[in-house]
Biopython code that builds the backbone (N, CA, C, O; Angstrom):
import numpy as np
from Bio.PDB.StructureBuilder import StructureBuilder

atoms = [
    (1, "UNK", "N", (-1.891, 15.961, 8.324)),
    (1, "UNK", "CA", (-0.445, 16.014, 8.485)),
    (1, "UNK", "C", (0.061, 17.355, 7.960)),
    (1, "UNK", "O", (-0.364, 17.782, 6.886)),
    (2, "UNK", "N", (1.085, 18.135, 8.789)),
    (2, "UNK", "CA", (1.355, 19.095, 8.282)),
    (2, "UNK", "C", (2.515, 19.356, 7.204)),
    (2, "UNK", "O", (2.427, 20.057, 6.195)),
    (3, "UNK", "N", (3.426, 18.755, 7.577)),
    (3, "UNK", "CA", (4.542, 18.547, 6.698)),
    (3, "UNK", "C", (4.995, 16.554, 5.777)),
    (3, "UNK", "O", (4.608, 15.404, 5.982)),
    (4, "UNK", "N", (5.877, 17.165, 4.898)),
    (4, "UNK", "CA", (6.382, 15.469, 4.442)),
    (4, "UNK", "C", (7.063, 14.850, 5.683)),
    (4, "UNK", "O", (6.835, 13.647, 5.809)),
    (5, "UNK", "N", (7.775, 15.358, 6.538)),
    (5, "UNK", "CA", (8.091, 14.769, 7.491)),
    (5, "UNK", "C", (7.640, 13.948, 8.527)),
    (5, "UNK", "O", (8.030, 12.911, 9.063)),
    (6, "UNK", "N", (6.269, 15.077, 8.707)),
    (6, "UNK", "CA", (5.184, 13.928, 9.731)),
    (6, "UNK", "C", (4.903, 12.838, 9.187)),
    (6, "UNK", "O", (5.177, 11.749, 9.690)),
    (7, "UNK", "N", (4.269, 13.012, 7.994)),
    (7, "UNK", "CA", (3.699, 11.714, 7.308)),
    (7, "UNK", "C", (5.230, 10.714, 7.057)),
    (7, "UNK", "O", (5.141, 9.694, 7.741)),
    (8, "UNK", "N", (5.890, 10.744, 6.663)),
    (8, "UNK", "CA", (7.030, 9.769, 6.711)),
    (8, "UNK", "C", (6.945, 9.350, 7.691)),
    (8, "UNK", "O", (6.386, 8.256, 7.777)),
    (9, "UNK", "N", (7.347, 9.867, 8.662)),
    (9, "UNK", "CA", (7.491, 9.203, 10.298)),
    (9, "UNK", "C", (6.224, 8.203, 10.750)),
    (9, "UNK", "O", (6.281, 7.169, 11.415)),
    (10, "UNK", "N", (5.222, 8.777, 10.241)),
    (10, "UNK", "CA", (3.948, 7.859, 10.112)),
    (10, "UNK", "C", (3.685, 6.381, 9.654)),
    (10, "UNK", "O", (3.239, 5.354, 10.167)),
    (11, "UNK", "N", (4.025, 6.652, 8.816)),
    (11, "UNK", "CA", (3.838, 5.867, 7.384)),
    (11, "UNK", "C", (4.882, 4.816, 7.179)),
    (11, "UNK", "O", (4.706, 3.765, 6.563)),
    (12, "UNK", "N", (6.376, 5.342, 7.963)),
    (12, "UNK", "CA", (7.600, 4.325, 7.869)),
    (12, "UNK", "C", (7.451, 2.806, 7.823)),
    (12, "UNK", "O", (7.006, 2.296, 8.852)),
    (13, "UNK", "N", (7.740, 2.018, 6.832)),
    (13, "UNK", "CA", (8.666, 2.125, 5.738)),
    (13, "UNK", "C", (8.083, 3.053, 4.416)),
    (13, "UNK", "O", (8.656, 3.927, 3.765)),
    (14, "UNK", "N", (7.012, 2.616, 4.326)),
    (14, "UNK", "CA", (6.390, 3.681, 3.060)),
    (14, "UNK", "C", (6.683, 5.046, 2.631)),
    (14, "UNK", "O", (6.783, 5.439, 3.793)),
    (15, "UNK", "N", (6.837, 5.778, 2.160)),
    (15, "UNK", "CA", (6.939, 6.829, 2.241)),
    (15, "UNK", "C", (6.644, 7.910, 1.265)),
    (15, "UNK", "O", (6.514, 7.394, 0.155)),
    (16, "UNK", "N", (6.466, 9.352, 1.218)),
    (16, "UNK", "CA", (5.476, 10.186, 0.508)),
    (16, "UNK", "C", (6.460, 10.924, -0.401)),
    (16, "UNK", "O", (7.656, 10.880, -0.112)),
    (17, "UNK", "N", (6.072, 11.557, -1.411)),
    (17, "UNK", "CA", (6.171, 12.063, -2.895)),
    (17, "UNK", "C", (5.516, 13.224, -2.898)),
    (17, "UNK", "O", (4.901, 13.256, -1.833)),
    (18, "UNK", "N", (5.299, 14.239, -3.533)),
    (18, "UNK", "CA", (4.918, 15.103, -3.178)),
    (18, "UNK", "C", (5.626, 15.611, -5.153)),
    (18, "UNK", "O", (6.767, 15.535, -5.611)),
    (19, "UNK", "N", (4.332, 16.079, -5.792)),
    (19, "UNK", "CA", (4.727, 16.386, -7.852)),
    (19, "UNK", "C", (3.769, 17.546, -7.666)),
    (19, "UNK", "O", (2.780, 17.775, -6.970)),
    (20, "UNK", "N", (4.481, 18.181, -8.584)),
    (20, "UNK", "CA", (3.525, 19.217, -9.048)),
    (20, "UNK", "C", (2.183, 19.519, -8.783)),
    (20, "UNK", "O", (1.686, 20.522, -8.273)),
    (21, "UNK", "N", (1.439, 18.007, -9.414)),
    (21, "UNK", "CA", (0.217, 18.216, -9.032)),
    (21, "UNK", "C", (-0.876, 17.046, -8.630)),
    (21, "UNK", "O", (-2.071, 16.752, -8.588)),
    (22, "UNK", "N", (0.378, 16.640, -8.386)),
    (22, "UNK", "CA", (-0.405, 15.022, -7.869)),
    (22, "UNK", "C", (0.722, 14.374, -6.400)),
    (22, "UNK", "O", (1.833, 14.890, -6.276)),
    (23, "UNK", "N", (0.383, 13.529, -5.652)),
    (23, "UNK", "CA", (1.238, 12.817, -4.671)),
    (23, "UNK", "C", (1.065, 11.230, -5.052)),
    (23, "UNK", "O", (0.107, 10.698, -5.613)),
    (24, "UNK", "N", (2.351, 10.600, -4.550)),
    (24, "UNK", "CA", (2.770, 9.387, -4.286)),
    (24, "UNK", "C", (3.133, 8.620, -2.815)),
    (24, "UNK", "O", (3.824, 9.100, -1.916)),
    (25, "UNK", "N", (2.517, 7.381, -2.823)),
    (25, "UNK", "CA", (3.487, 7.252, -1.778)),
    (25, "UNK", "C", (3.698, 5.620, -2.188)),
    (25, "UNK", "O", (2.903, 4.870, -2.755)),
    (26, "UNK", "N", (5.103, 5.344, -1.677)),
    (26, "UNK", "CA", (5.681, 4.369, -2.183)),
    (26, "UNK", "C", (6.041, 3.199, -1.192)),
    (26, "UNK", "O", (5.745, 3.292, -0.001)),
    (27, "UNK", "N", (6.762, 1.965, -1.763)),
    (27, "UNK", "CA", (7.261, 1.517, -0.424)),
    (27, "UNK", "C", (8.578, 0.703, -1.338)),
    (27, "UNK", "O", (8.208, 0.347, -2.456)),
    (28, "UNK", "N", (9.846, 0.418, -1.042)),
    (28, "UNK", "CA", (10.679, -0.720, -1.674)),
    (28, "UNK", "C", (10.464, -1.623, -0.757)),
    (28, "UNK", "O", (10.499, -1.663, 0.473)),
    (29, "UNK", "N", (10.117, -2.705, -2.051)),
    (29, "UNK", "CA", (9.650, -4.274, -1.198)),
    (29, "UNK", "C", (11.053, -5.250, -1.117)),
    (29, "UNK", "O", (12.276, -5.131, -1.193)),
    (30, "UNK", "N", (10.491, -5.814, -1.006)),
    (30, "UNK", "CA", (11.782, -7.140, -0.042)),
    (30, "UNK", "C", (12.036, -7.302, 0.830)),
    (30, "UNK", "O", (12.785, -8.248, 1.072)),
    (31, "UNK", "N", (11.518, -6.395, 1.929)),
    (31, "UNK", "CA", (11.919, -6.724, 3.349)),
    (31, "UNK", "C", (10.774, -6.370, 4.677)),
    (31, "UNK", "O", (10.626, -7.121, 5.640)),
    (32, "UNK", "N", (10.078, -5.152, 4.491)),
    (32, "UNK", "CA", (8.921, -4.758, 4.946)),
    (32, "UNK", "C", (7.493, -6.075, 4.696)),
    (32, "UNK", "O", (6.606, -6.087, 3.842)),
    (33, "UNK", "N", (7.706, -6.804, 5.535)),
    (33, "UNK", "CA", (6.037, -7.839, 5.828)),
    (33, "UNK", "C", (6.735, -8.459, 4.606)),
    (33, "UNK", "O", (6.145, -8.332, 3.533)),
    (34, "UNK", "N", (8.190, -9.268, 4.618)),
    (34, "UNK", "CA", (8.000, -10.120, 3.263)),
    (34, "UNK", "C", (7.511, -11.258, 4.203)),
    (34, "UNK", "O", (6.323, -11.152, 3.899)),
    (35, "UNK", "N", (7.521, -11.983, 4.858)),
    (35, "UNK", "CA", (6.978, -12.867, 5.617)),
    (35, "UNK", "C", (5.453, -13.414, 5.663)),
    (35, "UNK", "O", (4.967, -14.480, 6.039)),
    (36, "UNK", "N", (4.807, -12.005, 5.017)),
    (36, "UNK", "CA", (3.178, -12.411, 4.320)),
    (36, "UNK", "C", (3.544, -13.138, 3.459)),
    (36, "UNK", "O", (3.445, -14.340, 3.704)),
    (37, "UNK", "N", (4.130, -12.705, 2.066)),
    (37, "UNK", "CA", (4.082, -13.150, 0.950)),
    (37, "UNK", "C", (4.819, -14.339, 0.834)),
    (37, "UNK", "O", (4.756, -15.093, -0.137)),
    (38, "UNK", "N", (5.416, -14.479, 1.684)),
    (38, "UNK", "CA", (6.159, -15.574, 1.255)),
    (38, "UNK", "C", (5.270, -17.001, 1.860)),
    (38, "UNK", "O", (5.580, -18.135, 1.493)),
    (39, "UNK", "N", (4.296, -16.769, 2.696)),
    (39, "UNK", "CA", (3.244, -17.928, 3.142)),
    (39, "UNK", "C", (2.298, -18.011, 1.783)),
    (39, "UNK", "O", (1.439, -18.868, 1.985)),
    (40, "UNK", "N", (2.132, -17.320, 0.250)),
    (40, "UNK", "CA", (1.675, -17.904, -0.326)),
    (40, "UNK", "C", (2.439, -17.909, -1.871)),
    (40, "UNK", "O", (2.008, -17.627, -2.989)),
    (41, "UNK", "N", (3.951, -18.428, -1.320)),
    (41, "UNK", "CA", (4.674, -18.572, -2.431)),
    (41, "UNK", "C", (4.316, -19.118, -3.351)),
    (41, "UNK", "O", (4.120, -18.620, -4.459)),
    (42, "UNK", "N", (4.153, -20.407, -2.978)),
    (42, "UNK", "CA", (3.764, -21.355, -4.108)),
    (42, "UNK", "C", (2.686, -21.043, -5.159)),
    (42, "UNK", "O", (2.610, -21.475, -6.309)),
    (43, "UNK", "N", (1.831, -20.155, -4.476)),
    (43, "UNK", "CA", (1.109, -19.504, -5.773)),
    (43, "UNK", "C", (1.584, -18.145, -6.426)),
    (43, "UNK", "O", (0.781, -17.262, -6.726)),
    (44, "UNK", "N", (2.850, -18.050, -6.610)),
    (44, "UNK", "CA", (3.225, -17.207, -7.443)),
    (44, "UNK", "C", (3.801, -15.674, -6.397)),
    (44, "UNK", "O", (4.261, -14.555, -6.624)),
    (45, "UNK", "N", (3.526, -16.272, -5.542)),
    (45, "UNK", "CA", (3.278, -14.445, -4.907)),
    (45, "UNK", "C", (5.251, -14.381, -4.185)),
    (45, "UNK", "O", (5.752, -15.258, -3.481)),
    (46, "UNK", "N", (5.770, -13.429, -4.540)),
    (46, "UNK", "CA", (6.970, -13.329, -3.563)),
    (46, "UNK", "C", (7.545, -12.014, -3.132)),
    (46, "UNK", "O", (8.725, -11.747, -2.906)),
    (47, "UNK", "N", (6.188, -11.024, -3.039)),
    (47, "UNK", "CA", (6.605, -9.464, -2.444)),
    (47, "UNK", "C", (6.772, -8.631, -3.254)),
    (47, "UNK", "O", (6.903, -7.494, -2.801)),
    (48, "UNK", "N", (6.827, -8.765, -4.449)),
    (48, "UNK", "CA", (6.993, -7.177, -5.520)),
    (48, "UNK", "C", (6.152, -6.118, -5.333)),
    (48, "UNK", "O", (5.451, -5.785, -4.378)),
    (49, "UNK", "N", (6.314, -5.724, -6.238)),
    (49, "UNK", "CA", (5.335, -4.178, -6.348)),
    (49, "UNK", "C", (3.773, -4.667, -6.679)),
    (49, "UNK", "O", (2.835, -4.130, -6.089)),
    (50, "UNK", "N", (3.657, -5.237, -7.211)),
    (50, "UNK", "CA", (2.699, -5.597, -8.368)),
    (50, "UNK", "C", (1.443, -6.614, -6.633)),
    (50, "UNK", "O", (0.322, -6.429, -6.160)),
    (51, "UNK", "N", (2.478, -7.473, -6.395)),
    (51, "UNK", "CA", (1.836, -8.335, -5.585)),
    (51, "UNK", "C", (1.403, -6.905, -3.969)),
    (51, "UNK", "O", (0.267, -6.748, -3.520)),
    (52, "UNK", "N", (2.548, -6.203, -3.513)),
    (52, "UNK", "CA", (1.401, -5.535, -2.644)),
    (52, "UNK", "C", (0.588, -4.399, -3.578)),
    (52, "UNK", "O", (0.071, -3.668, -2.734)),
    (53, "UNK", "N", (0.308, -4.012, -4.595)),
    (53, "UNK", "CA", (-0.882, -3.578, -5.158)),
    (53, "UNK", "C", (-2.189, -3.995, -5.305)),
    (53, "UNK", "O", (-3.112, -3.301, -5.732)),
    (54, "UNK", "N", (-2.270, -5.570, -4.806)),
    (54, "UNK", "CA", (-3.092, -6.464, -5.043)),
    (54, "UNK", "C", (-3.596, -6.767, -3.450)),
    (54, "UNK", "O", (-4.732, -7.136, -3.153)),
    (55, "UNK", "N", (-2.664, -6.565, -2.649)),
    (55, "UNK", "CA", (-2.801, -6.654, -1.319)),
    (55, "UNK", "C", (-3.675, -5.084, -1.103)),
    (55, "UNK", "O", (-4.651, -5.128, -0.355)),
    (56, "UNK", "N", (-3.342, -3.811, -1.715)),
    (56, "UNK", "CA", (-3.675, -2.688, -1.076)),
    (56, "UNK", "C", (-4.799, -2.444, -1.851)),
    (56, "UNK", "O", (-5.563, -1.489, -1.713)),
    (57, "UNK", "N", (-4.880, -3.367, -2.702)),
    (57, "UNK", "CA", (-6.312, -3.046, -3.915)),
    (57, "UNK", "C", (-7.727, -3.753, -3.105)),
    (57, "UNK", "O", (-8.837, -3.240, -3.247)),
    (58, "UNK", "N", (-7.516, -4.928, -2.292)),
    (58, "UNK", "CA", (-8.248, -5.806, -1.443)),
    (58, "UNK", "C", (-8.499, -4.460, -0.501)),
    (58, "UNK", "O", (-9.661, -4.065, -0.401)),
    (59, "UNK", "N", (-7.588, -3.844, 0.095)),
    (59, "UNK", "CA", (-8.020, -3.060, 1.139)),
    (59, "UNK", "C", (-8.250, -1.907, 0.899)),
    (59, "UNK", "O", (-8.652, -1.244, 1.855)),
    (60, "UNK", "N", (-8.099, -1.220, -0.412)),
    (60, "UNK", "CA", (-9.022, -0.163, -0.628)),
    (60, "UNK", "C", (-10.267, -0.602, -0.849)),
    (60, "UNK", "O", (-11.086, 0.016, -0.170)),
    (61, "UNK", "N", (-10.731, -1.440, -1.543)),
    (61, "UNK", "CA", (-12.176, -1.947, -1.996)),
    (61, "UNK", "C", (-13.422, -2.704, -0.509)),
    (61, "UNK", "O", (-14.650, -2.767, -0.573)),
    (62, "UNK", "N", (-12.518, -3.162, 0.662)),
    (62, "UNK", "CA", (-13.349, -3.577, 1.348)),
    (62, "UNK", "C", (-13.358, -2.497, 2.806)),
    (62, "UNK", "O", (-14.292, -2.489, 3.608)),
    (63, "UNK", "N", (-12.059, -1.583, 2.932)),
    (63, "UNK", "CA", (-12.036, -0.450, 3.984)),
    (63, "UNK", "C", (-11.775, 0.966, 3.614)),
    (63, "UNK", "O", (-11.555, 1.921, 4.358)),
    (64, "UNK", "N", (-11.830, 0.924, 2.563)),
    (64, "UNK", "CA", (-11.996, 2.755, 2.083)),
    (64, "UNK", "C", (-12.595, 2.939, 0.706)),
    (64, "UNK", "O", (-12.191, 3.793, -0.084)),
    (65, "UNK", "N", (-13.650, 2.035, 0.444)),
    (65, "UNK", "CA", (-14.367, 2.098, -0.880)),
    (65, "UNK", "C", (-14.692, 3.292, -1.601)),
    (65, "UNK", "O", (-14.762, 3.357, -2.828)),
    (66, "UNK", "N", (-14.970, 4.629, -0.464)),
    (66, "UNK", "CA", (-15.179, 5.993, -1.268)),
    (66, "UNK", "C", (-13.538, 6.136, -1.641)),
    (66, "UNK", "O", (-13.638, 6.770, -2.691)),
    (67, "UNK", "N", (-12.333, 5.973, -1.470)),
    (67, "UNK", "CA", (-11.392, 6.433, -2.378)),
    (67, "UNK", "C", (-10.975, 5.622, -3.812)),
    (67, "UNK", "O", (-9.903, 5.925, -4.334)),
    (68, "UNK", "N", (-11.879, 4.533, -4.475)),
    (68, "UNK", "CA", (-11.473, 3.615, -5.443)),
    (68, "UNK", "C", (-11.285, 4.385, -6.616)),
    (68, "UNK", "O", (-10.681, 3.984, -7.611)),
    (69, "UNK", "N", (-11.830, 5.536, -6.478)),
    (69, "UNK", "CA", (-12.022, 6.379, -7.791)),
    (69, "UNK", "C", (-10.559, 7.709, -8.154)),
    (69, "UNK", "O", (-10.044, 8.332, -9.083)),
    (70, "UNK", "N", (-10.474, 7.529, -6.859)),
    (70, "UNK", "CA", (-9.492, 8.325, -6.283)),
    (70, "UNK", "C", (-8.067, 7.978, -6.304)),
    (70, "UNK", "O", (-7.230, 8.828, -6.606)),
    (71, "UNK", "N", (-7.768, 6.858, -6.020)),
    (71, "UNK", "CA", (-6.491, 6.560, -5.515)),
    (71, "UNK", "C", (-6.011, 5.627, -6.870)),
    (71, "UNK", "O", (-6.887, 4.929, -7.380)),
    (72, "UNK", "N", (-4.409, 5.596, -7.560)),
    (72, "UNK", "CA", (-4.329, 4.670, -8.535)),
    (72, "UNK", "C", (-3.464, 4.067, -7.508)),
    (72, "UNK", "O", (-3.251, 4.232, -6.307)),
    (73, "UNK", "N", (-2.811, 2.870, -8.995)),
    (73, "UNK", "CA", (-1.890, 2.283, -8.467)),
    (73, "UNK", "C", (-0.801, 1.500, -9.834)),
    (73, "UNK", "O", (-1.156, 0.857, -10.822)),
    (74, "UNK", "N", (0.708, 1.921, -9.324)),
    (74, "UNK", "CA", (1.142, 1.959, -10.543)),
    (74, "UNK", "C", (2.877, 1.507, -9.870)),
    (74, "UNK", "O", (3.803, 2.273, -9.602)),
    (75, "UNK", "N", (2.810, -0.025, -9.756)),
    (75, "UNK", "CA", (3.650, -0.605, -8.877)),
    (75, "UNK", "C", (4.615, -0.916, -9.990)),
    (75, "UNK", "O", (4.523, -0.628, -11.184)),
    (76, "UNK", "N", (5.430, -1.475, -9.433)),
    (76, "UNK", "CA", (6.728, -1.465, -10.310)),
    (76, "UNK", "C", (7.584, -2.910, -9.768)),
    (76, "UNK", "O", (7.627, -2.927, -8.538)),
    (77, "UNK", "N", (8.274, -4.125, -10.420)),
    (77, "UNK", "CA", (8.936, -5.225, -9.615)),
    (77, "UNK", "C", (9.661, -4.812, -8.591)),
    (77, "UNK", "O", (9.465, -5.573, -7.643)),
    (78, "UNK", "N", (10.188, -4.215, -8.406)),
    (78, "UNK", "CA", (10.918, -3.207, -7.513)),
    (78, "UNK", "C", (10.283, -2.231, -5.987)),
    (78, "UNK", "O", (10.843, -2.042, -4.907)),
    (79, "UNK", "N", (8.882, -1.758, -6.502)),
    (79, "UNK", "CA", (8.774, -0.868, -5.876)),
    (79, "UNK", "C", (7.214, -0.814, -6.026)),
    (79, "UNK", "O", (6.884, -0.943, -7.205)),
    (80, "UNK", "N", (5.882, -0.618, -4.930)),
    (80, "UNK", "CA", (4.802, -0.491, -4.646)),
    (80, "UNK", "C", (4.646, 1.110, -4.730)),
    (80, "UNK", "O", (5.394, 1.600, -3.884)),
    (81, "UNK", "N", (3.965, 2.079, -5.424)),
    (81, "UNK", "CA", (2.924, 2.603, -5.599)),
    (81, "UNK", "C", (1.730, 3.163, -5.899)),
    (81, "UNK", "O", (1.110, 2.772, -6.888)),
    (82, "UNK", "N", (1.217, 4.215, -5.037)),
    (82, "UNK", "CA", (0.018, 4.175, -5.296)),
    (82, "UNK", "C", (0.064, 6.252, -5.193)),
    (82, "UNK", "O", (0.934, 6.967, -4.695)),
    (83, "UNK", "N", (-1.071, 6.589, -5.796)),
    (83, "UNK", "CA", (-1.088, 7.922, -6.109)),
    (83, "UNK", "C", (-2.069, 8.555, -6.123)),
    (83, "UNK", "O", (-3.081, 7.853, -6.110)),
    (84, "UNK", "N", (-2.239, 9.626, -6.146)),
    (84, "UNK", "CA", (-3.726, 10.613, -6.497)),
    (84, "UNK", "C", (-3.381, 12.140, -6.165)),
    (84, "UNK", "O", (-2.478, 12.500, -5.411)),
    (85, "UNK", "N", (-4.364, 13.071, -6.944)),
    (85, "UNK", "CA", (-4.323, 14.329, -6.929)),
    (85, "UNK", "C", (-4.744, 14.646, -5.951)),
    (85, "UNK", "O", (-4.237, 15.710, -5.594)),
    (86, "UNK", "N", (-5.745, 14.110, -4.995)),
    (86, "UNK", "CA", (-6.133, 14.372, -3.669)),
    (86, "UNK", "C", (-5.205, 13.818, -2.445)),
    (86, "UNK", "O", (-5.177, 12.601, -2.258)),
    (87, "UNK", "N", (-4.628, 14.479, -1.809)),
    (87, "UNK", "CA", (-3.713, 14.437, -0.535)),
    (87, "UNK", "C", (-4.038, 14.208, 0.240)),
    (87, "UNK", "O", (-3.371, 13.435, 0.928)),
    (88, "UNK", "N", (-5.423, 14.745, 0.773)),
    (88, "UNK", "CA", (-5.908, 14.384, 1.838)),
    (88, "UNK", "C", (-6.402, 12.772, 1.753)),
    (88, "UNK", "O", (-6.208, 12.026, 2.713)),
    (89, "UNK", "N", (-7.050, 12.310, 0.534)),
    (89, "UNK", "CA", (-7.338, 10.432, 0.279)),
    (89, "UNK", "C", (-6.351, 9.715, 0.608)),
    (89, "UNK", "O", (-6.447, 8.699, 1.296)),
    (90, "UNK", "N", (-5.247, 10.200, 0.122)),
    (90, "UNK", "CA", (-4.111, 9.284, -0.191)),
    (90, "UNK", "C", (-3.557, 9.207, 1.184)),
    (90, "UNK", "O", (-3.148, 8.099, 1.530)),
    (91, "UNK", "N", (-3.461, 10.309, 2.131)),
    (91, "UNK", "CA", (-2.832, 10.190, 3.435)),
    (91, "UNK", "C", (-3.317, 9.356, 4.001)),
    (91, "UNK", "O", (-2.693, 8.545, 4.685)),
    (92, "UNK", "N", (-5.107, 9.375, 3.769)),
    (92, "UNK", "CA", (-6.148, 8.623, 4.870)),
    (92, "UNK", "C", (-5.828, 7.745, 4.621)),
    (92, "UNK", "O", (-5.517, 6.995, 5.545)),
    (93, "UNK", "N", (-5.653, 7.107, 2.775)),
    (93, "UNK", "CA", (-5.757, 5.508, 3.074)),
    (93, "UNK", "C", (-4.480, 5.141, 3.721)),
    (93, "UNK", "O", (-4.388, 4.309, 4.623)),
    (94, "UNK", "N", (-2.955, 6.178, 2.924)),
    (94, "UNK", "CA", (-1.737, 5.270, 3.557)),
    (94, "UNK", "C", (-1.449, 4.799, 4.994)),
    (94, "UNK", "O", (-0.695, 3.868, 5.278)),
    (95, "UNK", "N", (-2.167, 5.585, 5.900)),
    (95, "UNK", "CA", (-2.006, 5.697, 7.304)),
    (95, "UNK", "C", (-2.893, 4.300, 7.715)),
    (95, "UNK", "O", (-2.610, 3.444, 8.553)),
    (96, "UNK", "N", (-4.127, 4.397, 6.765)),
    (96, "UNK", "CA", (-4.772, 3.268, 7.272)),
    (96, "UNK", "C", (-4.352, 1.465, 7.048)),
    (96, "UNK", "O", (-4.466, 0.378, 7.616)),
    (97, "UNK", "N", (-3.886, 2.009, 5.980)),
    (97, "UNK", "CA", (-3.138, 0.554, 5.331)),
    (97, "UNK", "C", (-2.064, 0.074, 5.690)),
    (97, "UNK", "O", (-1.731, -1.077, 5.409)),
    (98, "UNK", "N", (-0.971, 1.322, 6.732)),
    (98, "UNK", "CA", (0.131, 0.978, 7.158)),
    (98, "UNK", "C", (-0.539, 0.529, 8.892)),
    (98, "UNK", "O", (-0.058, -0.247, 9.717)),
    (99, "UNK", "N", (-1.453, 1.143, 8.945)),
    (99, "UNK", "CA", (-1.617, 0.482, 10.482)),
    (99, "UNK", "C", (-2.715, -1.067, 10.246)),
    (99, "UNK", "O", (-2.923, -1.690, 11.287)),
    (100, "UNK", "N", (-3.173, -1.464, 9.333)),
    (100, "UNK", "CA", (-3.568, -2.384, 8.610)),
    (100, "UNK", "C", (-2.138, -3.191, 8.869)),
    (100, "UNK", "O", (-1.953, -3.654, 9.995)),
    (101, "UNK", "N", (-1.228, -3.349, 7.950)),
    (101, "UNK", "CA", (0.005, -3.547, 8.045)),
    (101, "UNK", "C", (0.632, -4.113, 9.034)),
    (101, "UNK", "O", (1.207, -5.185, 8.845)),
    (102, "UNK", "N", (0.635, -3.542, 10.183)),
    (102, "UNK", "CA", (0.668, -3.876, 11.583)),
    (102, "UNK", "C", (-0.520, -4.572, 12.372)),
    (102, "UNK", "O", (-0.648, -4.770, 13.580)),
    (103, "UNK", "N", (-1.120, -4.797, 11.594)),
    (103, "UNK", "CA", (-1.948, -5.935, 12.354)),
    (103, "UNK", "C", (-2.289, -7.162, 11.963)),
    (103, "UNK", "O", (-3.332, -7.457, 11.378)),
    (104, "UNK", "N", (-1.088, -8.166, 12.397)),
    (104, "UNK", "CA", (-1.049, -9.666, 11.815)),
    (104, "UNK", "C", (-1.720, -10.260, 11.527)),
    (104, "UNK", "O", (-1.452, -11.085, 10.654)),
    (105, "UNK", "N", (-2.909, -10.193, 12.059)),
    (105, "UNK", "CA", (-4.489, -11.404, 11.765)),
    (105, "UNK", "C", (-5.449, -10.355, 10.764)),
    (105, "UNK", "O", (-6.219, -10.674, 9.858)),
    (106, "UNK", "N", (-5.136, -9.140, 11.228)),
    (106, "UNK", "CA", (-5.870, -8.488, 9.725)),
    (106, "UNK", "C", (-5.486, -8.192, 8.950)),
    (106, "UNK", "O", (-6.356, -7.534, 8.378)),
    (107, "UNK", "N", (-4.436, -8.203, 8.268)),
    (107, "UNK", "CA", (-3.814, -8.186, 7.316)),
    (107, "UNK", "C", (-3.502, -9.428, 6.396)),
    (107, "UNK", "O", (-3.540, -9.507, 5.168)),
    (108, "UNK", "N", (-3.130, -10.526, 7.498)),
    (108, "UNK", "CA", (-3.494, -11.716, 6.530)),
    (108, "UNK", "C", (-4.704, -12.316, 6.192)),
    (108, "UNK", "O", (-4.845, -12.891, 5.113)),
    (109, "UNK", "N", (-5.797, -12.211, 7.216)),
    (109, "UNK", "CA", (-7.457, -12.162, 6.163)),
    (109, "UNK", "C", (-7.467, -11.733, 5.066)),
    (109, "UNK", "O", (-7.950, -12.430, 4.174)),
    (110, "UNK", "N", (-6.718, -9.909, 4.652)),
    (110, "UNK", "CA", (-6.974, -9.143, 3.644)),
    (110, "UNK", "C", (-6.042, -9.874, 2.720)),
    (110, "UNK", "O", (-6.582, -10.006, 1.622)),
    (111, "UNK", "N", (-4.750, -10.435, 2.768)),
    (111, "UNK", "CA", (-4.000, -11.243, 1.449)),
    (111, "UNK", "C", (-5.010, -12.293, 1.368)),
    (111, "UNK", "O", (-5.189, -12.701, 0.220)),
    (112, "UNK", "N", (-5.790, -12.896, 2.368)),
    (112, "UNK", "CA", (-5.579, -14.328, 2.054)),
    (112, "UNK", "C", (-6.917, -13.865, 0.602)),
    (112, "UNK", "O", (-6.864, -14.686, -0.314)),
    (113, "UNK", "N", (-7.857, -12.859, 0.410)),
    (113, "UNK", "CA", (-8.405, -12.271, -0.527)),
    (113, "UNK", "C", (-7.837, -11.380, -1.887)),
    (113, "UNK", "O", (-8.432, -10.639, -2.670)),
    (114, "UNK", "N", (-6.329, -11.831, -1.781)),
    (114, "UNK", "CA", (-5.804, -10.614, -3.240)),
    (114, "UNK", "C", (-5.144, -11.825, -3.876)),
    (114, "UNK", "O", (-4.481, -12.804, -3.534)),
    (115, "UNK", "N", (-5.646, -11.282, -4.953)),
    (115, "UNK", "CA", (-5.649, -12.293, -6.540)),
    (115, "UNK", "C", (-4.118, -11.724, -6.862)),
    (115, "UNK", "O", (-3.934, -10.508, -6.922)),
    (116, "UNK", "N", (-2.802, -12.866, -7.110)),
    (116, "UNK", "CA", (-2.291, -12.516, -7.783)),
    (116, "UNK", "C", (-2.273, -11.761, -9.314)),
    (116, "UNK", "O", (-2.985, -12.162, -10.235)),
    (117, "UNK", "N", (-1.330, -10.584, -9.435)),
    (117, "UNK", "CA", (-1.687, -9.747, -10.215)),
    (117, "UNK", "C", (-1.019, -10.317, -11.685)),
    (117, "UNK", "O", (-1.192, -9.685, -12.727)),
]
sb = StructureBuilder()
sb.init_structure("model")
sb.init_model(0)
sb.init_chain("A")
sb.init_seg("    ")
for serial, (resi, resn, name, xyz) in enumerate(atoms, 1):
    if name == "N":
        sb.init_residue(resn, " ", resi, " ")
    sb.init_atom(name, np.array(xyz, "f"), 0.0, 1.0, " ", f" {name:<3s}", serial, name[0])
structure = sb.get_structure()
């Protein structure tokens, strides 16, 4: 991606950060795929930050395992993200996780595997 712009447009709703010497990219929850979380309310889960960290932690570990070392994650009740000094990781996974995201039957395989946090 060449600019913050592409990747936003990409990535929408999520979107990128760009620090000194590290990147972010974020998402505000409550409305983006609350419709996952809310199929496993009853066990605690209802869309925060914390709960898709747990969703994107399942899918770094079983579809981009070389970035685990790489990528954090530092969600907030409010607000999902995730970070790293490498730009190029962080793009690969967000792009992959947002088109993850968009795909209804694979994406809920990958919750029906994330441990409330």
């Amino acid at each position: 991606m060449n600019s913050q712009k592409d990747i936003n447009n990409v990535i929408e709703p999520f979107f990128w950060v760009e620090h000194s010497n590290s990147f972010s990219v974020c998402l505000n929850v409550g409305y983006y795929k609350q419709e996952l979380f809310e199929k496993r309310e009853e066990e605690g889960f209802d869309g925060n930050g914390y709960d898709w960290a747990s969703l994107a932690k399942v899918f770094l570990e079983e579809q981009k395992p070389e970035f685990i070392d790489v990528i954090k994650f530092d969600p907030e009740g409010s607000m999902f993200c995730a970070y790293s000094s490498n730009k190029e990781a962080l793009q690969d996974f967000i792009i992959a996780f947002k088109n993850a995201c968009e795909n209804k039957t694979f994406i809920e395989d990958l919750f029906s595997r994330a441990i409330l946090d």
